[in-house]
C-alpha positions in Angstrom: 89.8 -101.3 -16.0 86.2 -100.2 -14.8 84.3 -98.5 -17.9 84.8 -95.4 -15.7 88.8 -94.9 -16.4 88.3 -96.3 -19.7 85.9 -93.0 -20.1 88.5 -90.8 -18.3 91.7 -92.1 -19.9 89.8 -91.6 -23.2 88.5 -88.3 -22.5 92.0 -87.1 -21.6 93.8 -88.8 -24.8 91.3 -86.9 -27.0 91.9 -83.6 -24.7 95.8 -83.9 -26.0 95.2 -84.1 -29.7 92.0 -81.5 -29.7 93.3 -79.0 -27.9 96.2 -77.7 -29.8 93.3 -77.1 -32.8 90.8 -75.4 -31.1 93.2 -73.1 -29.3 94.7 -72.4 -32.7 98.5 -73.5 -31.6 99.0 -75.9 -34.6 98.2 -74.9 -37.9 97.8 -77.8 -40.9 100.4 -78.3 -43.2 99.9 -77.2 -47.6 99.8 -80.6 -48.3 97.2 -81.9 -46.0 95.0 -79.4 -47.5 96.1 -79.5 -50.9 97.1 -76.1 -51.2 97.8 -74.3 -54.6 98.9 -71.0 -55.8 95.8 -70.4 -58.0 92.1 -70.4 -57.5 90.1 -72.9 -57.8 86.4 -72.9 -59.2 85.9 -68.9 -58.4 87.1 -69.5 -54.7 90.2 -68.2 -53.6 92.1 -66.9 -50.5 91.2 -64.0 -49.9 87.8 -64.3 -50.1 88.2 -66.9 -47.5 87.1 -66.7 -43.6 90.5 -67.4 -42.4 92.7 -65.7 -45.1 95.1 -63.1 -43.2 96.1 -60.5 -45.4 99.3 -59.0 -45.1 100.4 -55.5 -44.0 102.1 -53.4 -46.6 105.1 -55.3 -47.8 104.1 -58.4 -45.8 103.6 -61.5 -47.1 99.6 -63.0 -46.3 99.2 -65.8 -44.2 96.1 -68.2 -42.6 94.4 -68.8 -39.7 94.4 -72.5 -40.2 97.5 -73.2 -42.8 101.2 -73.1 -42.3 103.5 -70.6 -44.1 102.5 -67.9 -46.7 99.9 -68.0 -48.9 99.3 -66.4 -52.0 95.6 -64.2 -51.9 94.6 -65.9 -55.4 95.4 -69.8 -53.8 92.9 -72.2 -52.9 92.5 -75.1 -50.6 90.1 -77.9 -48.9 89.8 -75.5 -45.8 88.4 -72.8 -48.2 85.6 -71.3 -45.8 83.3 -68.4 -48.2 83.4 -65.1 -45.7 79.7 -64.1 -45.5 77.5 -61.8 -46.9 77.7 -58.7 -45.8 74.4 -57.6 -47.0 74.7 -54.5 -48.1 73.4 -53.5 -51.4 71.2 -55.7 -53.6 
């Protein structure tokens, strides 16, 4: 093979296994993040970028993580929402 398809064949092998994560389609299972039901540190779920919280009666859930997850958990994909800047 010409370095060419190698490129091409590579490129496409790489499109197969990216693709599901950046369209969101597969979502990482508690373990491979080391989930936990408790904070860890000060950080926890819900102050987390992709913590989903749940409507009234409804458990929460992630963006990133499989299953429910508890607002007060923690784990390695922890993301700190941002500022918002108001007040001092």
């Amino acid at each position: 093979m010409n370095a060419r398809r190698i490129f091409i064949c590579r490129a496409l092998v790489a499109g197969s296994i990216l693709m599901p994560l950046i369209t969101g389609a597969a979502k990482l299972a508690k373990a491979d993040v080391q989930y936990q039901d408790r904070p860890r540190d000060g950080r926890d779920c819900d102050d987390c970028i992709h913590f989903v919280p749940g409507a009234k009666g409804t458990p929460s859930s992630c963006k990133v993580v499989e299953g429910q997850v508890s607002p007060h958990g923690y784990c390695l994909a922890f993301t700190p929402k941002p500022k918002s800047g108001k007040g001092s």
